[in-house]
HTML snippet that shows the backbone in 3Dmol.js (N, CA, C, O; Angstrom):
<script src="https://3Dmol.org/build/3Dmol-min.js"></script>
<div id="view" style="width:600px;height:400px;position:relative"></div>
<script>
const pdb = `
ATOM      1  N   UNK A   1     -30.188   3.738  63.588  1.00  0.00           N
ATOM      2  CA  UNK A   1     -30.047   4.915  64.399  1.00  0.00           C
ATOM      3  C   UNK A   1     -30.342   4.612  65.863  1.00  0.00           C
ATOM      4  O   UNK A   1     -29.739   5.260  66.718  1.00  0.00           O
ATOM      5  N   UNK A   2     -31.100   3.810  66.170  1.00  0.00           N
ATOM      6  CA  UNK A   2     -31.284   3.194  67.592  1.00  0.00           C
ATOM      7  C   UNK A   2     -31.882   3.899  68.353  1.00  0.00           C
ATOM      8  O   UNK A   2     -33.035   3.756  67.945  1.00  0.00           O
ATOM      9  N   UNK A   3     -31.946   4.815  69.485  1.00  0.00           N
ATOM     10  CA  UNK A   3     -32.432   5.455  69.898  1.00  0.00           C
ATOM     11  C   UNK A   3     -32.087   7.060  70.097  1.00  0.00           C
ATOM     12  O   UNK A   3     -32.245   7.821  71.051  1.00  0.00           O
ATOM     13  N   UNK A   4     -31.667   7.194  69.063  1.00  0.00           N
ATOM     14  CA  UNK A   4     -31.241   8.729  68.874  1.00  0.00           C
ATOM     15  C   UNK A   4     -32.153   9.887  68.448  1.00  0.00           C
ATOM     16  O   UNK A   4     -33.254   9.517  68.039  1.00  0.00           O
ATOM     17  N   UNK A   5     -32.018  10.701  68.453  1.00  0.00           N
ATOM     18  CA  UNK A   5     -33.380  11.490  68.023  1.00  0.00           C
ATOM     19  C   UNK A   5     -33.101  11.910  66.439  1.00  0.00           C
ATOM     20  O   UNK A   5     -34.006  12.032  65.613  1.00  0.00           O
ATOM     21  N   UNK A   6     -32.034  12.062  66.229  1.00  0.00           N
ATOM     22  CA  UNK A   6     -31.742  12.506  64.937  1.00  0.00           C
ATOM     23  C   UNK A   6     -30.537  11.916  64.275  1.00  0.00           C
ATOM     24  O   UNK A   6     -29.627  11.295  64.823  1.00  0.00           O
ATOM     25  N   UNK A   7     -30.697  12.252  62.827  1.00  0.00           N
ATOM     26  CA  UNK A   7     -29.246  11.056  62.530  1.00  0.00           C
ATOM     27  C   UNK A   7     -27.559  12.060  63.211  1.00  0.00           C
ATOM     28  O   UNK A   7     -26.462  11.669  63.610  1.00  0.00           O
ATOM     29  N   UNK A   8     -28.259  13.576  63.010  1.00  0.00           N
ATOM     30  CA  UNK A   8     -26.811  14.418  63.731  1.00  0.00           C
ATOM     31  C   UNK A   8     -26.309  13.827  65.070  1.00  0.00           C
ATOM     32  O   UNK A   8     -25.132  13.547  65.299  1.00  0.00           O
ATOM     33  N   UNK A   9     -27.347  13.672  65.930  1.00  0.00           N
ATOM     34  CA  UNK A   9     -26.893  13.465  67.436  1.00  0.00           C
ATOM     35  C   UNK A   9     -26.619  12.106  67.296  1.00  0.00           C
ATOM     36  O   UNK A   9     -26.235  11.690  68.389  1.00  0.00           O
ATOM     37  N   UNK A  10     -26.640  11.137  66.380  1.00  0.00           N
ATOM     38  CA  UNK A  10     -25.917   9.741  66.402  1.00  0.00           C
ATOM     39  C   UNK A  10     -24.873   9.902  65.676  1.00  0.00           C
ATOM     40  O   UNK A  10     -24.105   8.952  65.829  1.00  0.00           O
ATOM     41  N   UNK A  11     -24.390  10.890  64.750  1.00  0.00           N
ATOM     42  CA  UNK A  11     -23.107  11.126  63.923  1.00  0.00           C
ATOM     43  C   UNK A  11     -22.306  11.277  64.844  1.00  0.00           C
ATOM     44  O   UNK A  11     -21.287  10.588  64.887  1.00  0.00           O
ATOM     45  N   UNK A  12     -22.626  12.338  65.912  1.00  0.00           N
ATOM     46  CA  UNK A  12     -21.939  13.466  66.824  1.00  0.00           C
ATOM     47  C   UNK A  12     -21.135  12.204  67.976  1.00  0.00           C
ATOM     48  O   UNK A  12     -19.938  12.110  68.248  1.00  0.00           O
ATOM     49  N   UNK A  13     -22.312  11.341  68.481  1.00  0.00           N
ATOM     50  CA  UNK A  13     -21.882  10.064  69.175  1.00  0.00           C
ATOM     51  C   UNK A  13     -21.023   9.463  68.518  1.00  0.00           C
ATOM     52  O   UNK A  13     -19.970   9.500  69.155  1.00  0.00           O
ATOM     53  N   UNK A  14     -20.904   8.904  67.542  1.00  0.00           N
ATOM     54  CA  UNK A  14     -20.189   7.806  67.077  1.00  0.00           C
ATOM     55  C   UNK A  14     -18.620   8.456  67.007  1.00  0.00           C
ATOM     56  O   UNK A  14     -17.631   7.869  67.447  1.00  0.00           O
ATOM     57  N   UNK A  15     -18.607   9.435  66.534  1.00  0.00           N
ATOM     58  CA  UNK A  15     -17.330   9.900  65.844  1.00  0.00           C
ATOM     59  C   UNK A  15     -16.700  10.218  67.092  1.00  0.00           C
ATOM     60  O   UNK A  15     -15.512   9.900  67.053  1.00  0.00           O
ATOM     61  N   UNK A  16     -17.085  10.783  68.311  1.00  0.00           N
ATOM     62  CA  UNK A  16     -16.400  10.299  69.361  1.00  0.00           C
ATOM     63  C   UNK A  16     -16.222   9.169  69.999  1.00  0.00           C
ATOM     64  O   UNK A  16     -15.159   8.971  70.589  1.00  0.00           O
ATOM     65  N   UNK A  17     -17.146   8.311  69.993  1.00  0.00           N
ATOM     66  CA  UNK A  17     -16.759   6.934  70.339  1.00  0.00           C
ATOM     67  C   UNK A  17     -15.782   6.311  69.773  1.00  0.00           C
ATOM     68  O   UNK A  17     -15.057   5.557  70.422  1.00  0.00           O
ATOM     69  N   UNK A  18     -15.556   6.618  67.981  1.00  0.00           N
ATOM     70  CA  UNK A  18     -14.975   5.532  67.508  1.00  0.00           C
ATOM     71  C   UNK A  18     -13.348   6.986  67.464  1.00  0.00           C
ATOM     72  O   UNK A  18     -12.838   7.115  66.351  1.00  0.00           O
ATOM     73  N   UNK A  19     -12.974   7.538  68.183  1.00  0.00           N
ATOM     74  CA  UNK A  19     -12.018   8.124  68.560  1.00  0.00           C
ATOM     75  C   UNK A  19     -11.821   7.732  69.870  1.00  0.00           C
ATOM     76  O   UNK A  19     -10.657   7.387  70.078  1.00  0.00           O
ATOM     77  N   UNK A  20     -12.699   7.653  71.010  1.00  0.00           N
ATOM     78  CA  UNK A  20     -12.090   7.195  71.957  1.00  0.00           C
ATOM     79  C   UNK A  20     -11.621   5.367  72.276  1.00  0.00           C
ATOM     80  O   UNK A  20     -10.777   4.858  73.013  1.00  0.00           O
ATOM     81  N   UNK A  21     -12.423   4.913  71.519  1.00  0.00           N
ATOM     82  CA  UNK A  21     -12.545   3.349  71.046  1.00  0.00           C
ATOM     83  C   UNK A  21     -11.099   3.092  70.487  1.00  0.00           C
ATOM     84  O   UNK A  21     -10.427   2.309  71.158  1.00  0.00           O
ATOM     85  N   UNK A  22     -10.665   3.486  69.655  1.00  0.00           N
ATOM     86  CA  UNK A  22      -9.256   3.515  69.461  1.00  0.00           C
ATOM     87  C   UNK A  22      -8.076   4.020  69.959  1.00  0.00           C
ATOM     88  O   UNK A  22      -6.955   3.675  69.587  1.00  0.00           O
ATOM     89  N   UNK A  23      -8.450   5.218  71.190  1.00  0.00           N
ATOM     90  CA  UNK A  23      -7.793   5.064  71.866  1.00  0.00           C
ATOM     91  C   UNK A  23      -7.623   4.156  72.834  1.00  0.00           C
ATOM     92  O   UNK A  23      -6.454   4.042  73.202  1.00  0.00           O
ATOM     93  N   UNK A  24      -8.514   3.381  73.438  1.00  0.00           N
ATOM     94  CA  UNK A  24      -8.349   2.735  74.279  1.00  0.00           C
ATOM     95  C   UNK A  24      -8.654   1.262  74.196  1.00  0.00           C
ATOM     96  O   UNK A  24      -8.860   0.458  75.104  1.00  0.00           O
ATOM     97  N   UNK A  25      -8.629   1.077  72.680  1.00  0.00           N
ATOM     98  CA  UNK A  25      -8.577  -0.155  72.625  1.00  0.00           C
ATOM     99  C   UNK A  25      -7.443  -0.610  71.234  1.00  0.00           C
ATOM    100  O   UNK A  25      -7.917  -0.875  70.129  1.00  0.00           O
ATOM    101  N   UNK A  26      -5.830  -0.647  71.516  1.00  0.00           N
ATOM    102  CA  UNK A  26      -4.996  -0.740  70.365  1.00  0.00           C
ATOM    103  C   UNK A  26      -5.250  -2.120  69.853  1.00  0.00           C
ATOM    104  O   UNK A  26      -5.959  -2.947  70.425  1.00  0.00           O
ATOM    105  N   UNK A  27      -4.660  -2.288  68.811  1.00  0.00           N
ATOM    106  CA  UNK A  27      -4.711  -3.320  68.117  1.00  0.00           C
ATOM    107  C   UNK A  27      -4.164  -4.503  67.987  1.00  0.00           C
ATOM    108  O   UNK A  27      -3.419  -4.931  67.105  1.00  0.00           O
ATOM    109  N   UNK A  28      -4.760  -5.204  69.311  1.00  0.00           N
ATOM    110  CA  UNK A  28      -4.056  -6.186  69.960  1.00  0.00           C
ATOM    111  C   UNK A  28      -3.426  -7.137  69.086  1.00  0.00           C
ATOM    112  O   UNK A  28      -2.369  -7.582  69.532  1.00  0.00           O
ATOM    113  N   UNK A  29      -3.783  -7.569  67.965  1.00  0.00           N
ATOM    114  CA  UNK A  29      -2.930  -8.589  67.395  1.00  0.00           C
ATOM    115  C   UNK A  29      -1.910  -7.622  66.620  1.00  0.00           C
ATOM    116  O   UNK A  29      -1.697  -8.163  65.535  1.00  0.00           O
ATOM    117  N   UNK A  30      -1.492  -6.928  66.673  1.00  0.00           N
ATOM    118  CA  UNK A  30      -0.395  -6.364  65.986  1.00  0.00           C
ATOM    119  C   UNK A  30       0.923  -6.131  67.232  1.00  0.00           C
ATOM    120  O   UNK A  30       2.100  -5.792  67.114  1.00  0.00           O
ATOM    121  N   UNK A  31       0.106  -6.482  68.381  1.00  0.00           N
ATOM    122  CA  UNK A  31       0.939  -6.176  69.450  1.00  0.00           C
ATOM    123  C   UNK A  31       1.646  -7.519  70.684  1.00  0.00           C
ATOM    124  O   UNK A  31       1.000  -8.382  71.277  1.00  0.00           O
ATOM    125  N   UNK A  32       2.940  -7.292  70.730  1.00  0.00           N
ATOM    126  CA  UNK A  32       3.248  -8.381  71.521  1.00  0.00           C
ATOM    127  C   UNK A  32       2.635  -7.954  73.777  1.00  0.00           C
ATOM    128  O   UNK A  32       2.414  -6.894  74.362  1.00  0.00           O
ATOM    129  N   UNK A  33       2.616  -8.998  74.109  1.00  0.00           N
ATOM    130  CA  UNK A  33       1.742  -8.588  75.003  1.00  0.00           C
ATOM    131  C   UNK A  33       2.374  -7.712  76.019  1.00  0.00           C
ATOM    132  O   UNK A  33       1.566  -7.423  76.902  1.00  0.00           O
ATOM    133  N   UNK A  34       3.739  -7.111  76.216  1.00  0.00           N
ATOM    134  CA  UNK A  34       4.497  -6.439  76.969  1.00  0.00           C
ATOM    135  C   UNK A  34       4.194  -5.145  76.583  1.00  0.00           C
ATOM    136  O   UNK A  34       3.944  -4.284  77.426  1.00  0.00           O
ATOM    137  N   UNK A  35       4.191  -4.876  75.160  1.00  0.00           N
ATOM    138  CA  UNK A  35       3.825  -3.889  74.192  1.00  0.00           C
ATOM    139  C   UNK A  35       2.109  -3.768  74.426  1.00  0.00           C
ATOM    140  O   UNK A  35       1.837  -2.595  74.683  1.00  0.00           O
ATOM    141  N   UNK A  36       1.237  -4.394  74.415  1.00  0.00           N
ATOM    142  CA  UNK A  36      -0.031  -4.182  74.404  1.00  0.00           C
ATOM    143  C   UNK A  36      -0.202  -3.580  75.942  1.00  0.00           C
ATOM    144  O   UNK A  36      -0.824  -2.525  76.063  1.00  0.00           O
ATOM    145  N   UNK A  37       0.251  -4.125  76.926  1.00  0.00           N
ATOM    146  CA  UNK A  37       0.148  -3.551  78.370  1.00  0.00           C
ATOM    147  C   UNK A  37       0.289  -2.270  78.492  1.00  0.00           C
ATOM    148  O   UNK A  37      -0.598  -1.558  78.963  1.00  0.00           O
ATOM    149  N   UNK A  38       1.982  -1.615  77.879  1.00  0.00           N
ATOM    150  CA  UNK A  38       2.193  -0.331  77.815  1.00  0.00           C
ATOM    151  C   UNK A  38       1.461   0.322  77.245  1.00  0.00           C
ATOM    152  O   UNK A  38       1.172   1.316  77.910  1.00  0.00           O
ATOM    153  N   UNK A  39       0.825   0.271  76.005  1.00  0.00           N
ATOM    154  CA  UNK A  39      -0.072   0.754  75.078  1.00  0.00           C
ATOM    155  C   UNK A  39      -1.689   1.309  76.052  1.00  0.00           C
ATOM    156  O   UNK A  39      -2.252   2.403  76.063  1.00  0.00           O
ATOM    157  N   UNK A  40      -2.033  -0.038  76.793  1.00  0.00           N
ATOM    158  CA  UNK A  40      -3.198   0.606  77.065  1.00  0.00           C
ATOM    159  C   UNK A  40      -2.747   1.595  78.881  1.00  0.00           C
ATOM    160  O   UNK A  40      -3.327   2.611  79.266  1.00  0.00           O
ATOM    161  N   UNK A  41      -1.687   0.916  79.579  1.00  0.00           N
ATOM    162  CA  UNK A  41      -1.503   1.695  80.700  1.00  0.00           C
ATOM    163  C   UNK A  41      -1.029   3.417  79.968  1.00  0.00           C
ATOM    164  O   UNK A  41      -1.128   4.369  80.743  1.00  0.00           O
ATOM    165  N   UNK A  42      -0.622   3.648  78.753  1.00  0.00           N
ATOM    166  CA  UNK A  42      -0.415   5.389  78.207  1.00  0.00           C
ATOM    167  C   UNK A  42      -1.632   5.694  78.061  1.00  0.00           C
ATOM    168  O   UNK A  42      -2.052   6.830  78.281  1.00  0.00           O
ATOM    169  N   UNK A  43      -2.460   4.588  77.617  1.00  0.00           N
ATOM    170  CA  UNK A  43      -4.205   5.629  77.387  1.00  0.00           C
ATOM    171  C   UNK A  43      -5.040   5.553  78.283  1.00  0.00           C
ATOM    172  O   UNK A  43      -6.138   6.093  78.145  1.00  0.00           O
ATOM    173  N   UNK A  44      -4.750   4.953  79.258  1.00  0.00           N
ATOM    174  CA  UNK A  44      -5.895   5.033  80.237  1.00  0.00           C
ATOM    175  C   UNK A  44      -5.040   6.394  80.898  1.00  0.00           C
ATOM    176  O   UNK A  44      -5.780   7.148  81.531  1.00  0.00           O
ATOM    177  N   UNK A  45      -3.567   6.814  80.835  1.00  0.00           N
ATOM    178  CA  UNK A  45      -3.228   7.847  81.570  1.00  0.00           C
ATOM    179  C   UNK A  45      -3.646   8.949  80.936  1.00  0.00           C
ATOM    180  O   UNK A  45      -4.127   9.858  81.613  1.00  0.00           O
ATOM    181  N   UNK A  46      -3.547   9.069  79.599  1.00  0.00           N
ATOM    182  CA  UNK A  46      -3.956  10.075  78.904  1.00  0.00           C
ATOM    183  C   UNK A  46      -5.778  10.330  79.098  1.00  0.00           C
ATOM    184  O   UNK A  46      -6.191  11.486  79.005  1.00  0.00           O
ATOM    185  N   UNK A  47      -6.536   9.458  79.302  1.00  0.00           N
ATOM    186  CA  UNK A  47      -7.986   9.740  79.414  1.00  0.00           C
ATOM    187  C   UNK A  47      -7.905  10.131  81.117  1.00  0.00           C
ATOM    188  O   UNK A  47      -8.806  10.827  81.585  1.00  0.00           O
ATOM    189  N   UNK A  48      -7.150   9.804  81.714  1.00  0.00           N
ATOM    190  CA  UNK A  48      -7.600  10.133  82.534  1.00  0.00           C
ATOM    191  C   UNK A  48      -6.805  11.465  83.328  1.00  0.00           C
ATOM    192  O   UNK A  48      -7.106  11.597  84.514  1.00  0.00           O
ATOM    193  N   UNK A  49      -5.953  12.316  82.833  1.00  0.00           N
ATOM    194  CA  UNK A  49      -5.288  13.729  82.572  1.00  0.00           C
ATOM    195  C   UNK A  49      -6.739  14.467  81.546  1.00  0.00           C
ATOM    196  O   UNK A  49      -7.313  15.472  81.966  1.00  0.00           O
ATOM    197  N   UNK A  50      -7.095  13.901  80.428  1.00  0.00           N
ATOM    198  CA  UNK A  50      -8.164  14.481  79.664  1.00  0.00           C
ATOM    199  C   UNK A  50      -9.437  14.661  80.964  1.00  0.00           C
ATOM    200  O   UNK A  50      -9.577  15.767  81.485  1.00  0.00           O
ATOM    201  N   UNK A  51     -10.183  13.650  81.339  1.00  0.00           N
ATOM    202  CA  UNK A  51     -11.289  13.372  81.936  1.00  0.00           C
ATOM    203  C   UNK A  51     -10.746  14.447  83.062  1.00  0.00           C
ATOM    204  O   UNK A  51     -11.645  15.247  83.320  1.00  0.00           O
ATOM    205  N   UNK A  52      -9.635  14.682  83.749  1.00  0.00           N
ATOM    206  CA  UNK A  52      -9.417  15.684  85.054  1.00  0.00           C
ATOM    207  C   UNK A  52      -9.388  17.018  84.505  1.00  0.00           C
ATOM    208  O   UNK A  52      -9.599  17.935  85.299  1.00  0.00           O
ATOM    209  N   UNK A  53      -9.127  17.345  83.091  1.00  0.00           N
ATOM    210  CA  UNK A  53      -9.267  18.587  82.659  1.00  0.00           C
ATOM    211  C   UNK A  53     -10.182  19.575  82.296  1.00  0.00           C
ATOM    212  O   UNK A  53     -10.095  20.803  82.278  1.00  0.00           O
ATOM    213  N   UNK A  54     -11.499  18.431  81.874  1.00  0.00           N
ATOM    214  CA  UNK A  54     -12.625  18.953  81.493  1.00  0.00           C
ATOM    215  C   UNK A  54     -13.729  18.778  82.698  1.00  0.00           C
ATOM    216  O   UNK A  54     -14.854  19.248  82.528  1.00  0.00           O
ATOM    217  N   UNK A  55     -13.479  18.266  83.616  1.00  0.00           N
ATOM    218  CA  UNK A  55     -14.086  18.642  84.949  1.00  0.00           C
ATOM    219  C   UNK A  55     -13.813  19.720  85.857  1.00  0.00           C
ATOM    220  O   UNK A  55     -14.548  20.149  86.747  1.00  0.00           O
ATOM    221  N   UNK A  56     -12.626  20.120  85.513  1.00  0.00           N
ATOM    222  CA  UNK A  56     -11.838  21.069  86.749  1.00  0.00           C
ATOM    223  C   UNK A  56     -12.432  22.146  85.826  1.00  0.00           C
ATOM    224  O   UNK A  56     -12.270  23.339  86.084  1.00  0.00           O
TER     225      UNK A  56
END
`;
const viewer = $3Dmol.createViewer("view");
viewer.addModel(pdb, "pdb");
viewer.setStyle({}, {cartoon: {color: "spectrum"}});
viewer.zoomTo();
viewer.render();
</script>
């Protein structure tokens, strides 16, 4: 649990991490590297349309 206070608030962490973790990190060996470029330049656009939405 590491330094969490409870096992909820480390559930609550992870399950977004390992959603944003896959977004932004595809699965490079399945991908040729022209394909892996595009892949992560769509999710860094998409996090960062997300990240401008929930600030504004």
């Amino acid at each position: 649990m590491g330094r969490f206070k409870s096992p909820g608030q480390a559930q609550r962490f992870l399950s977004l991490h390992d959603q944003t973790a896959a977004l932004l990190r595809p699965k490079r060996y399945r991908l040729t590297a022209v394909s892996y470029r595009h892949a992560r330049t769509d999710a860094f656009s998409l996090w960062s349309d997300f990240a401008a939405k929930i600030t504004a």
